[in-house]
VOGUFI-428543 format. One record per residue: residue in three letters; x, y, z of N, C-alpha, C in turn. Coordinates in pm, 1 decimal, decimal comma. Example, Ala and Ser with C-alpha at 12.3 -4.5 7.8 and 13.67 -1.06 7.14 Angstrom:
2
+--------+----------+----------+----------+----------+----------+----------+----------+----------+----------+
| residu |       nx |       ny |       nz |      cax |      cay |      caz |       cx |       cy |       cz |
+--------+----------+----------+----------+----------+----------+----------+----------+----------+----------+
|    ALA |   1319,0 |   -569,0 |    780,0 |   1230,0 |   -450,0 |    780,0 |   1320,0 |   -330,0 |    780,0 |
|    SER |   1285,0 |   -225,0 |    708,0 |   1367,0 |   -106,0 |    714,0 |   1290,0 |      3,0 |    787,0 |
+--------+----------+----------+----------+----------+----------+----------+----------+----------+----------+
//
This chain:
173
+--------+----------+----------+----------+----------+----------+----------+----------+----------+----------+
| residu |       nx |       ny |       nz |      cax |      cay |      caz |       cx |       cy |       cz |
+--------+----------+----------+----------+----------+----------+----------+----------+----------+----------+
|    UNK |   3721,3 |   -783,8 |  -6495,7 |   3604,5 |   -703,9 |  -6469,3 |   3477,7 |   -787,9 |  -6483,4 |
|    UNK |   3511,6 |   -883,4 |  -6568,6 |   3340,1 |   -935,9 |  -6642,5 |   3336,6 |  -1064,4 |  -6479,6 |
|    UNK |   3434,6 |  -1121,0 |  -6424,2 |   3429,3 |  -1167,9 |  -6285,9 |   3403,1 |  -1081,1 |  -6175,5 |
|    UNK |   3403,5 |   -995,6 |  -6200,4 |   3363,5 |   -915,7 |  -6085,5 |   3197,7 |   -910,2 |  -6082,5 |
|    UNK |   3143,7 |   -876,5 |  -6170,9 |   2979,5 |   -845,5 |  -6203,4 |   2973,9 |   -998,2 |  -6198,2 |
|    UNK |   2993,6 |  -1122,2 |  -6274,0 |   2958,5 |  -1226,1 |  -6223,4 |   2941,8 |  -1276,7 |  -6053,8 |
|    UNK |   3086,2 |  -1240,3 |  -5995,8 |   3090,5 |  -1264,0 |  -5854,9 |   2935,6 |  -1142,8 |  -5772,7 |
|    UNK |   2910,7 |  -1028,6 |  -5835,8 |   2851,4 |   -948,4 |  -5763,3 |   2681,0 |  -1014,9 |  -5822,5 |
|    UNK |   2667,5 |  -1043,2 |  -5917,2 |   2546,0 |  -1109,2 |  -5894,5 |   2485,4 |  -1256,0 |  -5801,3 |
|    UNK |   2641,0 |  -1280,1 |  -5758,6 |   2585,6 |  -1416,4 |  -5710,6 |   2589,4 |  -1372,8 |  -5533,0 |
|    UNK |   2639,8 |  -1260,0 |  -5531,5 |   2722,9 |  -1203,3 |  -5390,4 |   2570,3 |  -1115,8 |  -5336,5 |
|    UNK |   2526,2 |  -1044,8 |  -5411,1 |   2397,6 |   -930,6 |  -5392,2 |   2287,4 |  -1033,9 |  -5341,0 |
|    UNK |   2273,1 |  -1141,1 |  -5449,4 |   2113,4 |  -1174,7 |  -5427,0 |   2139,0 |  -1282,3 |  -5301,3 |
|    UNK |   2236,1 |  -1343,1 |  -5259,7 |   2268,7 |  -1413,8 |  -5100,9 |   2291,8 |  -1311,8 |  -5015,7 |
|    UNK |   2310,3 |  -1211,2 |  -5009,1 |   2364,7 |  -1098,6 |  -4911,4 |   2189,5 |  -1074,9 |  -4901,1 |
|    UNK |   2114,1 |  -1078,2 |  -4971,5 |   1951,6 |   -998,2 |  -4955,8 |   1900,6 |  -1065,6 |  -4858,4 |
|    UNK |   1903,8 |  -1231,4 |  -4926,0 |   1816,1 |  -1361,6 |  -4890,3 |   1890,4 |  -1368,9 |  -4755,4 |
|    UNK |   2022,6 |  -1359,1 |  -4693,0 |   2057,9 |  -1359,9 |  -4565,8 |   2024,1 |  -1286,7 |  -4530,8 |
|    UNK |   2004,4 |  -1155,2 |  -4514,1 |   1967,9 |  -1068,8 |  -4468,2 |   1774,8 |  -1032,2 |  -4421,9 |
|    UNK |   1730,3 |  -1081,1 |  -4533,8 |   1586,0 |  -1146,8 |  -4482,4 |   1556,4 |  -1225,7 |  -4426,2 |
|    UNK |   1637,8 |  -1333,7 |  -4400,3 |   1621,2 |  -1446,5 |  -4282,3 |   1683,1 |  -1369,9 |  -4151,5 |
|    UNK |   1789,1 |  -1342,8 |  -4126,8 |   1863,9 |  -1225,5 |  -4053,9 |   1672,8 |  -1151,6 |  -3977,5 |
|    UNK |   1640,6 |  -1093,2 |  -4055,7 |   1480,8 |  -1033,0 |  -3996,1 |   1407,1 |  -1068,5 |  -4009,2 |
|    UNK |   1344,6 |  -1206,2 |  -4037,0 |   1259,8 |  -1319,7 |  -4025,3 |   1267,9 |  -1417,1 |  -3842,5 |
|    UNK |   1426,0 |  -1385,5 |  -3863,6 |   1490,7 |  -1512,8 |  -3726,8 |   1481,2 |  -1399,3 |  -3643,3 |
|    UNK |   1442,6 |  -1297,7 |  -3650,0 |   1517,2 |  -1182,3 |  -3544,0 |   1392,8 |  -1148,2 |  -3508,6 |
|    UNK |   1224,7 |  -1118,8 |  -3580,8 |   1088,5 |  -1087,7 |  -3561,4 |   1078,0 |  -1232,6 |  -3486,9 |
|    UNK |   1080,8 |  -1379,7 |  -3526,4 |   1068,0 |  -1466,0 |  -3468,3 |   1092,7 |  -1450,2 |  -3298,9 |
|    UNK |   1233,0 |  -1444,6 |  -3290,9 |   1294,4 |  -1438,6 |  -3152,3 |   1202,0 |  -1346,0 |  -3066,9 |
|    UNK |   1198,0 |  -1210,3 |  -3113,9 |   1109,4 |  -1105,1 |  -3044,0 |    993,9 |  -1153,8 |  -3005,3 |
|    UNK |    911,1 |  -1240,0 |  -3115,6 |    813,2 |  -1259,5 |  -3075,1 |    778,5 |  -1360,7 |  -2986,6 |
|    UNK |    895,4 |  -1482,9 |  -2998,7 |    896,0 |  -1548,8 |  -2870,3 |    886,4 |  -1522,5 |  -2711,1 |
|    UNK |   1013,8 |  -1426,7 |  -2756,5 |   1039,1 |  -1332,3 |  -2559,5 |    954,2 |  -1232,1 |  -2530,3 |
|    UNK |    872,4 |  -1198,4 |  -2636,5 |    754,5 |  -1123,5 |  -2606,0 |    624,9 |  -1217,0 |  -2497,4 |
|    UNK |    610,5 |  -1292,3 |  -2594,3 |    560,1 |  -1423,8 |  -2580,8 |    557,1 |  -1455,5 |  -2415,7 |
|    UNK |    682,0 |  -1519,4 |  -2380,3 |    772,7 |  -1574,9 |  -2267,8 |    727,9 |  -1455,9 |  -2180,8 |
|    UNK |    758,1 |  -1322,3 |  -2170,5 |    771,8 |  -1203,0 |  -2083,2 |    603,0 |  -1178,5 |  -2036,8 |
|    UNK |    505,8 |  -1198,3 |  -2130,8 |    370,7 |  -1193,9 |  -2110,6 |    338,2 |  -1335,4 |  -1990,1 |
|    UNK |    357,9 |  -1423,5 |  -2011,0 |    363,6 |  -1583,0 |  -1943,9 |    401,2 |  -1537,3 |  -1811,2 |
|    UNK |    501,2 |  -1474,4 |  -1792,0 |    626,4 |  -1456,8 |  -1667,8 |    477,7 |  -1331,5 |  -1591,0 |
|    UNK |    494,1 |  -1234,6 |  -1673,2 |    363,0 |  -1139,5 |  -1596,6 |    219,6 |  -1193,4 |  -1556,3 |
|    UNK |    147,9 |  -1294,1 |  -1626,0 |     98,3 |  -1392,7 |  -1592,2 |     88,9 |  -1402,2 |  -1476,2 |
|    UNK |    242,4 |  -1471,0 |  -1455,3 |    231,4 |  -1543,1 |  -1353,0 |    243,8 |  -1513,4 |  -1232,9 |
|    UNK |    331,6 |  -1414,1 |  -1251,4 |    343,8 |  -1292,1 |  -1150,1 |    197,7 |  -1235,6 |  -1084,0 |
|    UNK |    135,0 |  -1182,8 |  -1216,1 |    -27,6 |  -1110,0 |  -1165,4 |    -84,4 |  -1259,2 |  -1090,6 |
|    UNK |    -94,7 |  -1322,7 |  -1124,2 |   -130,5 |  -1450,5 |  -1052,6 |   -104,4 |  -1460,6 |   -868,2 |
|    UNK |     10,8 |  -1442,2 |   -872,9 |     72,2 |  -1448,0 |   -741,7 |     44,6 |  -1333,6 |   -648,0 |
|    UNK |     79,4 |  -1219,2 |   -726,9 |     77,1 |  -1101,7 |   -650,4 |    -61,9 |  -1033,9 |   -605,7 |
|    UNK |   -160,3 |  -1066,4 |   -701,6 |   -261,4 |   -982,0 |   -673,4 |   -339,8 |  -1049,4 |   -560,8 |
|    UNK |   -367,7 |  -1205,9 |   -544,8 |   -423,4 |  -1227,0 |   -389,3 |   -288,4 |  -1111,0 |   -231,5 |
|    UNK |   -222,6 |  -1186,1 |   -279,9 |   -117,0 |  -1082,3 |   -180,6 |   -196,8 |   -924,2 |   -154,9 |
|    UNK |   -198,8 |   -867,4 |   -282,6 |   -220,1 |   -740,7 |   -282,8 |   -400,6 |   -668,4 |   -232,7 |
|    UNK |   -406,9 |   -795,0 |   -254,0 |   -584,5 |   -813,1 |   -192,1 |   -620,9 |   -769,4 |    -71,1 |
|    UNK |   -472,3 |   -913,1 |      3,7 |   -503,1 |   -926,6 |    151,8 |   -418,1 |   -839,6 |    212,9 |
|    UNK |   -306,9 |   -747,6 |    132,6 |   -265,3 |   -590,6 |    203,4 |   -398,9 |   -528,9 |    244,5 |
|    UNK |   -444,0 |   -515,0 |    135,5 |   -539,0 |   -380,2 |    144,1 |   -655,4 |   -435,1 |    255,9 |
|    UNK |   -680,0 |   -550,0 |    245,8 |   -805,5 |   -596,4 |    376,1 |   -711,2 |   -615,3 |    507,4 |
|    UNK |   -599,6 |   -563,3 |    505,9 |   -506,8 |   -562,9 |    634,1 |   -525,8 |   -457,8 |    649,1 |
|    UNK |   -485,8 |   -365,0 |    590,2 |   -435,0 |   -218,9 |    620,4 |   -587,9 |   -138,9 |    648,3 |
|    UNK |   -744,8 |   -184,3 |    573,6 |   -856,4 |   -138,2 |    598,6 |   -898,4 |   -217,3 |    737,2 |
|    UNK |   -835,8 |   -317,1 |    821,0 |   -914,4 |   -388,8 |    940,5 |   -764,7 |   -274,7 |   1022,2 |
|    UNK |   -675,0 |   -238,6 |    993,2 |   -588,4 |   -183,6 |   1045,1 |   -650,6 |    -52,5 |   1107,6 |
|    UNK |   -693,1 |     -0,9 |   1026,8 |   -747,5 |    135,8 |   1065,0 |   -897,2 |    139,8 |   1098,3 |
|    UNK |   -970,5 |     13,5 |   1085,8 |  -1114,1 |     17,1 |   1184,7 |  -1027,9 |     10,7 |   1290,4 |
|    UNK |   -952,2 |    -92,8 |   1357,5 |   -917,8 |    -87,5 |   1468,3 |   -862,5 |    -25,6 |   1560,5 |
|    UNK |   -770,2 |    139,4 |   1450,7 |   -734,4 |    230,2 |   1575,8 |   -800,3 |    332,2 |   1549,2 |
|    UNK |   -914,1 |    320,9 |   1488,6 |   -984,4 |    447,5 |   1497,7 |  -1061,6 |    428,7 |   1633,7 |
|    UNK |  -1103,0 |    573,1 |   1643,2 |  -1134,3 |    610,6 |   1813,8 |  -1190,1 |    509,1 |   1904,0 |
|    UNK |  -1347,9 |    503,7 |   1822,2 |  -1450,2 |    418,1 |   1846,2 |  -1416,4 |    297,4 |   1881,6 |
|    UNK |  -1359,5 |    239,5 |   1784,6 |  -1371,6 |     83,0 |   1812,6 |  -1205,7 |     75,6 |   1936,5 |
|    UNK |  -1083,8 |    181,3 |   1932,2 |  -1015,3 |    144,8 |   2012,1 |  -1080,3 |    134,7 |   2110,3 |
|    UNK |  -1085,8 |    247,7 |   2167,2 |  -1124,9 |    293,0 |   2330,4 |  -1243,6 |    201,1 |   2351,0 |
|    UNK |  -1305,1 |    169,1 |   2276,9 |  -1428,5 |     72,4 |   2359,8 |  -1410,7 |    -82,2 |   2377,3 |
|    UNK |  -1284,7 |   -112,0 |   2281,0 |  -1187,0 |   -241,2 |   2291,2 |  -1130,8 |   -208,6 |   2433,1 |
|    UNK |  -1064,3 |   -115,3 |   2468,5 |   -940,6 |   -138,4 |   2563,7 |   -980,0 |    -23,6 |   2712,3 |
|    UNK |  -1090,3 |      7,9 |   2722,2 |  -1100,4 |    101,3 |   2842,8 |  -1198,8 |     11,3 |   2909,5 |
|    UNK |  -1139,6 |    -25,1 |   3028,4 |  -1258,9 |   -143,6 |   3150,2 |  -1257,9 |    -35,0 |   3238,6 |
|    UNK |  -1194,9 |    123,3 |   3219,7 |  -1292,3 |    194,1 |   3305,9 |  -1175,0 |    198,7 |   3477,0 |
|    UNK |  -1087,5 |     68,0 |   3475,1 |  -1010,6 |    132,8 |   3614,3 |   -884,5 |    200,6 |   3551,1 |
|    UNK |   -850,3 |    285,2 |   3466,8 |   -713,2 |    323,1 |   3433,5 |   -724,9 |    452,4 |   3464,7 |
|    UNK |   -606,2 |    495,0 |   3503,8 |   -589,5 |    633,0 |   3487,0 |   -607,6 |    719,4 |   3400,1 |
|    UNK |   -564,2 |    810,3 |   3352,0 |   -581,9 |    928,5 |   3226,6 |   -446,0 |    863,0 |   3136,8 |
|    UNK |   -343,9 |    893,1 |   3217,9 |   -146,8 |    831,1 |   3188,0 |   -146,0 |    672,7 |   3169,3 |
|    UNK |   -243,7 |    657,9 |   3201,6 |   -201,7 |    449,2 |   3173,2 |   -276,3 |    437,9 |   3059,4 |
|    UNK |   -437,8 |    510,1 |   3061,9 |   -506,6 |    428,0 |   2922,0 |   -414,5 |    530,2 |   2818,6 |
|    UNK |   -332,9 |    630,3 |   2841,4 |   -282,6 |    643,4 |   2722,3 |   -187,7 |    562,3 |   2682,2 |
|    UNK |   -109,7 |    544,1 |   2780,6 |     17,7 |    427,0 |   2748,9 |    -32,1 |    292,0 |   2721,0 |
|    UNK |   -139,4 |    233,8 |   2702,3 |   -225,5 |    163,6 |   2633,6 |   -282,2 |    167,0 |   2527,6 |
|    UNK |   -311,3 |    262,3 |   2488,8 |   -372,2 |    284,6 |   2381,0 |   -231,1 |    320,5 |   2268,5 |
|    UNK |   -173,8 |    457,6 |   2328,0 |    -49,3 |    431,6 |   2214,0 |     -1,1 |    318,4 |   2204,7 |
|    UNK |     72,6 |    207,1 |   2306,2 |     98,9 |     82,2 |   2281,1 |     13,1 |      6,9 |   2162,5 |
|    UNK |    -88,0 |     -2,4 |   2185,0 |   -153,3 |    -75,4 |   2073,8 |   -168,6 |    -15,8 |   1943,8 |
|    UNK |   -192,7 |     95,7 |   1928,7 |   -206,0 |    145,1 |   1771,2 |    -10,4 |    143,5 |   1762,5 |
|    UNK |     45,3 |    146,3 |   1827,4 |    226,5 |    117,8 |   1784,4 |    219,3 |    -47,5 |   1738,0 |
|    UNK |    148,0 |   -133,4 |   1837,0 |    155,7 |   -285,7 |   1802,8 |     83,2 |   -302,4 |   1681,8 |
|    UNK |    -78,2 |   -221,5 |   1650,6 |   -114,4 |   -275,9 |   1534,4 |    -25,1 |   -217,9 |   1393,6 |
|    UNK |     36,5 |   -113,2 |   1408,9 |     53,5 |    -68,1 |   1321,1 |    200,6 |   -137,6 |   1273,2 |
|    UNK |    315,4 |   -207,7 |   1339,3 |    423,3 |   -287,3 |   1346,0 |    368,8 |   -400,7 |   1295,1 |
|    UNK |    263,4 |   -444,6 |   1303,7 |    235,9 |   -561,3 |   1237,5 |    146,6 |   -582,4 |   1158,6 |
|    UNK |    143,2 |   -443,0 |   1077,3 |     94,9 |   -435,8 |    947,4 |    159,9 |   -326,8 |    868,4 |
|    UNK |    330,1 |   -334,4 |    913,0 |    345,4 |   -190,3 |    810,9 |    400,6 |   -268,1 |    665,8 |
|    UNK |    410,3 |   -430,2 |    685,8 |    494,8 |   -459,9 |    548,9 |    396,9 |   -450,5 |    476,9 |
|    UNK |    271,2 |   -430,6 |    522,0 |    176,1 |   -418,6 |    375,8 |    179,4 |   -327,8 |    283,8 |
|    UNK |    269,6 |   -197,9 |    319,9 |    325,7 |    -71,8 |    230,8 |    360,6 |   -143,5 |    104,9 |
|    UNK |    420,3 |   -250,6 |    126,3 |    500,8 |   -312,5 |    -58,7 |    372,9 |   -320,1 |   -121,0 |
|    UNK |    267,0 |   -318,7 |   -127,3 |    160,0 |   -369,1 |   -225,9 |     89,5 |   -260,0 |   -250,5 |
|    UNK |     58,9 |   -144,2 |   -178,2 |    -29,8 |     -6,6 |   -195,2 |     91,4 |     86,1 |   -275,0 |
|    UNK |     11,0 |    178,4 |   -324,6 |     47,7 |    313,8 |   -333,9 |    129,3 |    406,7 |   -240,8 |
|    UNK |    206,1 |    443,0 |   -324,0 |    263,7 |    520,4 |   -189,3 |    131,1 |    643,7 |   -135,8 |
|    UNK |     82,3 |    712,2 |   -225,4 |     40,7 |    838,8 |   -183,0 |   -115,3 |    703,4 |    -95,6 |
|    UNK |   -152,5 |    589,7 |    -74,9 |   -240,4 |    536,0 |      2,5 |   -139,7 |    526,7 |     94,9 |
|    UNK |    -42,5 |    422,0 |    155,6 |      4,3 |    465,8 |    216,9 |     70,8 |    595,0 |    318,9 |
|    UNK |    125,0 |    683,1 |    285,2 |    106,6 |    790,7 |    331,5 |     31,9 |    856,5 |    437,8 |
|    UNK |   -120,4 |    821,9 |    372,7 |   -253,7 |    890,1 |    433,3 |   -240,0 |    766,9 |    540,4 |
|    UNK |   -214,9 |    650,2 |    538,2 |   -213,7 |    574,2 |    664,1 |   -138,0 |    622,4 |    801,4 |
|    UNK |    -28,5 |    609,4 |    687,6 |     42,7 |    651,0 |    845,7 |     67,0 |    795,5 |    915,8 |
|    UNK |     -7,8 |    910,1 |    775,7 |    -21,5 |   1024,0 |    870,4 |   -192,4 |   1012,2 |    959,6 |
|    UNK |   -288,9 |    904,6 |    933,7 |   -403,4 |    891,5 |   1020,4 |   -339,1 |    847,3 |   1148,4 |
|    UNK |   -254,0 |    757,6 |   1142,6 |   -195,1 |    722,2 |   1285,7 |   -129,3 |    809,7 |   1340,4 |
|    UNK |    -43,0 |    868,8 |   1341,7 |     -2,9 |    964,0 |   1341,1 |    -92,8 |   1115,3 |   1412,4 |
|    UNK |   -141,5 |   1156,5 |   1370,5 |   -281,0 |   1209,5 |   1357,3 |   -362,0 |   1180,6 |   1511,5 |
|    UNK |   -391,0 |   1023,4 |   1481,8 |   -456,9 |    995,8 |   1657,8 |   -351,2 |    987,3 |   1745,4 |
|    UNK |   -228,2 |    973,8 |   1726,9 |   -120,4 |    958,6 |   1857,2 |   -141,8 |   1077,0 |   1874,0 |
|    UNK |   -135,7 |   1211,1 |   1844,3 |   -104,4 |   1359,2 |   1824,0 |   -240,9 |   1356,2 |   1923,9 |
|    UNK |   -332,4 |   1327,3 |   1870,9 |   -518,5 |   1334,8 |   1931,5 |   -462,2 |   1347,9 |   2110,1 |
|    UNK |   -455,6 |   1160,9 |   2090,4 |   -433,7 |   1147,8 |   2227,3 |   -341,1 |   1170,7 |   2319,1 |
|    UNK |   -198,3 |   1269,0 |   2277,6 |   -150,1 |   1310,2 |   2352,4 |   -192,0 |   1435,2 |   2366,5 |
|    UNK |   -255,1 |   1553,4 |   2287,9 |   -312,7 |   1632,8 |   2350,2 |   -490,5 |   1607,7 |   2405,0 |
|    UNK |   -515,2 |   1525,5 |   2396,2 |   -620,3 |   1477,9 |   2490,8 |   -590,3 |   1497,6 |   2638,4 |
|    UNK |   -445,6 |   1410,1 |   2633,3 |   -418,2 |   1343,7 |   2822,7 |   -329,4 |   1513,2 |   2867,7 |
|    UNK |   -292,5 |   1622,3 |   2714,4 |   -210,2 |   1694,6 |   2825,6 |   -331,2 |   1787,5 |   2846,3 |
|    UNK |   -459,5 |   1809,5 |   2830,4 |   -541,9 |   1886,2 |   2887,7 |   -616,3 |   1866,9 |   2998,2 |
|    UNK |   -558,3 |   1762,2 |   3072,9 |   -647,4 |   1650,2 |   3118,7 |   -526,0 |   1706,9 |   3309,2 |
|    UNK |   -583,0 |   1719,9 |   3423,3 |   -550,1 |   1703,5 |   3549,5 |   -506,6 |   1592,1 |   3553,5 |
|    UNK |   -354,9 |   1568,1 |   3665,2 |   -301,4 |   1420,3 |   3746,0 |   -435,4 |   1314,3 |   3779,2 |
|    UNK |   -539,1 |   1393,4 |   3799,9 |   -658,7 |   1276,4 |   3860,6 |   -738,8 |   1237,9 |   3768,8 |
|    UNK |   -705,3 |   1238,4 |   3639,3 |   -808,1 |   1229,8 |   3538,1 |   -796,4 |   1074,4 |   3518,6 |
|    UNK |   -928,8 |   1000,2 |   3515,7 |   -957,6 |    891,5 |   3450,6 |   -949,7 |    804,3 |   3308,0 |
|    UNK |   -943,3 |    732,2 |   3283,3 |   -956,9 |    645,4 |   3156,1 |  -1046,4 |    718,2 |   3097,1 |
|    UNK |  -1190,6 |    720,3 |   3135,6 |  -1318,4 |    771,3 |   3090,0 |  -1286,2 |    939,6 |   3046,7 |
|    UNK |  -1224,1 |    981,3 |   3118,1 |  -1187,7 |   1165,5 |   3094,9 |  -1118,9 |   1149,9 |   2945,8 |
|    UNK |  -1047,2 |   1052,8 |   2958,7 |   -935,6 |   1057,3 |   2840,4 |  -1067,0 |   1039,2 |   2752,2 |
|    UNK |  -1124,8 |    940,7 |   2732,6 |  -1188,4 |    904,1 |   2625,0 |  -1303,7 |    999,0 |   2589,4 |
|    UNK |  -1330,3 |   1087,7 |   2686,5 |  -1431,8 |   1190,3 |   2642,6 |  -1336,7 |   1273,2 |   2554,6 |
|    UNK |  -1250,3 |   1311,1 |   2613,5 |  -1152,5 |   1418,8 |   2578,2 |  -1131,2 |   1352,7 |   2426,6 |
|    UNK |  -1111,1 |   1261,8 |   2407,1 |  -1010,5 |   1213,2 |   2226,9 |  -1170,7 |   1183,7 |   2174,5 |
|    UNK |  -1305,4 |   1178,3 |   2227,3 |  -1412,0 |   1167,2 |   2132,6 |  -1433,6 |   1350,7 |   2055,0 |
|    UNK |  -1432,8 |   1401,1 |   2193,5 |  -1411,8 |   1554,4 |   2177,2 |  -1323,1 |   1587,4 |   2061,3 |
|    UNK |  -1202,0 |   1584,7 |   2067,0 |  -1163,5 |   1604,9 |   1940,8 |  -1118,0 |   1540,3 |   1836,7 |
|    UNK |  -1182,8 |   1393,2 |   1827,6 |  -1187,3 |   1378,8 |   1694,6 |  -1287,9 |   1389,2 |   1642,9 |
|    UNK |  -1441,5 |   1464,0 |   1671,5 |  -1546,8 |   1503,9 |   1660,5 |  -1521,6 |   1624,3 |   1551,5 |
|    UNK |  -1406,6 |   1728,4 |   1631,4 |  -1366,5 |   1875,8 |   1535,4 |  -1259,9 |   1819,2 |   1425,0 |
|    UNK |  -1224,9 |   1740,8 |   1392,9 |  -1168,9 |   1726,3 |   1264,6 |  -1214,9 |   1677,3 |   1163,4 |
|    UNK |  -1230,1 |   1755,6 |   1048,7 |  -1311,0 |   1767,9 |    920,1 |  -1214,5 |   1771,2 |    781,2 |
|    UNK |  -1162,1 |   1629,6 |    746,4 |  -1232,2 |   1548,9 |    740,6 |  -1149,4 |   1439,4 |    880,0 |
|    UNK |  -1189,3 |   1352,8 |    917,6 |  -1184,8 |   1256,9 |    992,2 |  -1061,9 |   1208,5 |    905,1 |
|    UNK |   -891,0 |   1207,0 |    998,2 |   -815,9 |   1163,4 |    914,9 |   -788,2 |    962,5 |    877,7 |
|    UNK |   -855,2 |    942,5 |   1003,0 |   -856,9 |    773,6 |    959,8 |  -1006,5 |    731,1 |    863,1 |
|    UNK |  -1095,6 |    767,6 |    854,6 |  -1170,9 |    786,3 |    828,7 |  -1153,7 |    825,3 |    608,3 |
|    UNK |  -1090,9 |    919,1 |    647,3 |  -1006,1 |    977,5 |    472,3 |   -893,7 |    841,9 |    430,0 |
|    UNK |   -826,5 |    801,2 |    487,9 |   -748,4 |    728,1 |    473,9 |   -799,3 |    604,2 |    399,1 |
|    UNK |   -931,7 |    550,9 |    495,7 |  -1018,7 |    448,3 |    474,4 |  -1043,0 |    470,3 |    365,6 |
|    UNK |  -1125,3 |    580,2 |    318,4 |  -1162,6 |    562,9 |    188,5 |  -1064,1 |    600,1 |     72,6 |
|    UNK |   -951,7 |    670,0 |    121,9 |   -848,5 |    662,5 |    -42,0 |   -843,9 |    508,9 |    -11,9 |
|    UNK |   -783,9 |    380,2 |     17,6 |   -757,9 |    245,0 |     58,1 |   -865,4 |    218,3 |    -48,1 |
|    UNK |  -1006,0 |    220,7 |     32,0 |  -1068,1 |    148,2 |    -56,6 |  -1084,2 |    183,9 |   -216,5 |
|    UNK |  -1109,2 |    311,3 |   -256,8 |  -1099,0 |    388,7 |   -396,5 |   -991,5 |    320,4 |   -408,5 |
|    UNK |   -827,3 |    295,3 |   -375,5 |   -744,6 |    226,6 |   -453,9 |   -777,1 |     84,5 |   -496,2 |
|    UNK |   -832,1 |      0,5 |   -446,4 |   -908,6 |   -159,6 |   -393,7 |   -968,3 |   -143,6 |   -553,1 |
|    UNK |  -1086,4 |    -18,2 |   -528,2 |  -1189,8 |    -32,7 |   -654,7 |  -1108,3 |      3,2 |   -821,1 |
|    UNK |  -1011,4 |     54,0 |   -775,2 |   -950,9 |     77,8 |   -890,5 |   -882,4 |    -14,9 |   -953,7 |
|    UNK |   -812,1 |    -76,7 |   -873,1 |   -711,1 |   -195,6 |   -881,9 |   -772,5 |   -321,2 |   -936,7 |
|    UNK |   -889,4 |   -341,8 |   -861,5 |   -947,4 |   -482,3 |   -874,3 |  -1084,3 |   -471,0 |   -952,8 |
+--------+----------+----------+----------+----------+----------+----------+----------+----------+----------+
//
């Protein structure tokens, strides 16, 4: 018995002292890969946020460019039909918008969203633009017709879009 309490005093106070190094080596470690994991985000925010910059100055030159104004006065020289400048015009807001949809990985979804229901939105415009429109209707008819009604929509959906984009921009950066 009197070896037993000998063995247990020498057994207790190494079982403590291991056991405090045990959570000395173990706060250490944490605080290393804490450490390490901050470095790694670093470096990451480093990388990602020009990326995430030049989404958002994509996706805001995206939608100056198919909004009404600046399309139709880009792409109507005035000899097209009513049926061709539309098949022109959808063509291009389909082309700009294909070659800027990978910018979705860097926005918000709910910013996103409002993008592609603004596009959306003017395809809708300008196909009921051209179906109110006579076989003899002009380029110019069309473009009165889609100024006409994107005049009655309150709020202006590319226009709304624009500014959630940028409110995300100001938030972000």
């Amino acid at each position: 018995m009197e070896a037993l309490i000998e063995f247990g005093k020498i057994i207790i106070p190494a079982g403590l002292v291991l056991y405090a190094m045990y959570l000395i080596v173990k706060s250490f470690i944490n605080a290393e890969l804490d450490k390490k994991r901050l470095e790694v985000r670093g470096k990451s925010i480093e990388t990602v946020m020009p990326n995430r910059l030049h989404a958002y100055e994509r996706v805001c030159l995206f939608l100056e460019r198919i909004s009404p104004n600046n399309l139709i006065v880009r792409l109507n020289n005035g000899n097209y039909t009513a049926r061709e400048f539309q098949q022109i015009l959808l063509n291009e807001i389909r082309e700009e918008y294909n070659h800027n949809v990978s910018q979705q990985l860097y926005m918000s979804e709910d910013a996103w969203e409002l993008v592609k229901s603004a596009k959306e939105d003017l395809i809708v415009t300008i196909n009921e633009a051209v179906s109110n429109l006579d076989e003899k209707a002009t380029g110019v008819d069309l473009s009165k017709q889609i100024f006409e009604k994107t005049m009655q929509k309150e709020p202006d959906p590319i226009q709304h879009a624009l500014l959630s984009v940028k409110r995300e921009i100001w938030e972000t950066f």
